[in-house]
C-alpha positions in Angstrom: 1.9 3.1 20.4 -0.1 2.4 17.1 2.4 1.8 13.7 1.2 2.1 10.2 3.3 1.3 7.2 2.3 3.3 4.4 2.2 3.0 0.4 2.2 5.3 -2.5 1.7 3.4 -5.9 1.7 5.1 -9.2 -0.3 2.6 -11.3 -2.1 2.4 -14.9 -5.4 2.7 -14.8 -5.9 -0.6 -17.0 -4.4 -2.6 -14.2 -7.0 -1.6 -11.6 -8.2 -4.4 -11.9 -5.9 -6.6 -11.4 -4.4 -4.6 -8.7 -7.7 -4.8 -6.6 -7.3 -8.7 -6.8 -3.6 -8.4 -5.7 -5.1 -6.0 -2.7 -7.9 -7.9 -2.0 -5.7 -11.1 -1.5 -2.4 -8.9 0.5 -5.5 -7.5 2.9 -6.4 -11.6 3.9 -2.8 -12.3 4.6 -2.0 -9.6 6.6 -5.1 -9.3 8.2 -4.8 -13.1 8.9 -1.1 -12.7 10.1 -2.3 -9.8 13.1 -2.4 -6.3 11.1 -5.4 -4.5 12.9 -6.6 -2.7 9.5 -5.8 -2.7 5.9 -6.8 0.1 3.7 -6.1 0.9 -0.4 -7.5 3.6 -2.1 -7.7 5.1 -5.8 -7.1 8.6 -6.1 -10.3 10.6 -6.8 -9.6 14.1 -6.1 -5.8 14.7 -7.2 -5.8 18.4 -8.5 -4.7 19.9 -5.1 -4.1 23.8 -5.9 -1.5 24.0 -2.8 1.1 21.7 -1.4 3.0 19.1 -4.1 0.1 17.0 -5.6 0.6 13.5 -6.0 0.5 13.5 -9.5 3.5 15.6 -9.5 5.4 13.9 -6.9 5.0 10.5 -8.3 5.1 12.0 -12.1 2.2 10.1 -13.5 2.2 8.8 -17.1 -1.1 9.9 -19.2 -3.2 7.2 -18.1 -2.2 6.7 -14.4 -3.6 7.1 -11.1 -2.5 7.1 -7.9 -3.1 4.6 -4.8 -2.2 5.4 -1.3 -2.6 2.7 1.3 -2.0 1.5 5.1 -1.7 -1.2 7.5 -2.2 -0.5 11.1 -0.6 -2.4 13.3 0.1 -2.1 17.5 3.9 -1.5 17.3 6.8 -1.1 15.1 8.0 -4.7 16.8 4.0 -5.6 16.0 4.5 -4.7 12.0 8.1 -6.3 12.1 6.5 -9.7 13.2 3.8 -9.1 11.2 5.7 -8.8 7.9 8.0 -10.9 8.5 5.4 -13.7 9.0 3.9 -12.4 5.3 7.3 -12.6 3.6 7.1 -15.8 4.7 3.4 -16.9 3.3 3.9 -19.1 0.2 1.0 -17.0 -1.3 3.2 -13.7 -1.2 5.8 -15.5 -3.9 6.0 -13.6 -6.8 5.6 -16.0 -9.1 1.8 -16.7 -7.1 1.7 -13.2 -7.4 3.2 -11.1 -9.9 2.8 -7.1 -8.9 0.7 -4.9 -11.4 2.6 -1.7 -11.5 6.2 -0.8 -11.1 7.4 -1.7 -7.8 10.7 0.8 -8.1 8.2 4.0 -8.4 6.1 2.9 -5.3 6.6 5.1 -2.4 7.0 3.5 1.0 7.3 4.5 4.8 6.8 2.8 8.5 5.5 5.5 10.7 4.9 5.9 14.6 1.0 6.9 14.9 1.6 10.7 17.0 -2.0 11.9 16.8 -5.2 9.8 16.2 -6.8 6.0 16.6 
């Protein structure tokens, strides 16, 4: 059964860009290592009017957005193989690759795909 670990990153919107770089290059390692997709999004349409909106949940800063994102992967022993071949990659290092937002506000999750793909 499909796996998909999942993100929620509260971010400033002046690192964008560098985040996108840091995106772009986490998509070719894990792609490269086996992850069957890779997906990061900006928030766009944030004002829900029901449920807990994101920008509540992750109590943005004036100036903040909100990126959610996923890696699909074949198994929940498939993403433990996976990642633990990318903790691995020398380009993952943090000094190769210092993170653009604050890592201890970023949401995280491994989930077991029920519905879908």
């Amino acid at each position: 059964m499909k796996y998909v670990d999942g993100f929620v990153i509260p971010i400033k919107k002046k690192d964008l860009p560098a985040y996108r770089r840091v995106a772009k290059q986490g998509c070719a390692i894990w792609k490269e290592h086996g992850a069957l997709d890779y997906q990061e999004c900006i928030g766009e349409d944030l004002k829900a009017t029901w449920g807990l909106p994101f920008p509540k949940l992750l109590k943005l800063k004036p100036g903040e957005t909100v990126v959610f994102s996923y890696i699909v992967f074949k198994s929940r022993a498939h993403r433990d193989a996976v990642n633990a071949k990318v903790m691995k990659d020398a380009r993952m290092s943090p000094d190769k690759t210092p993170m653009p937002f604050d890592v201890k506000r970023m949401v995280y999750g491994g989930f077991e795909v029920i519905v879908g793909f």
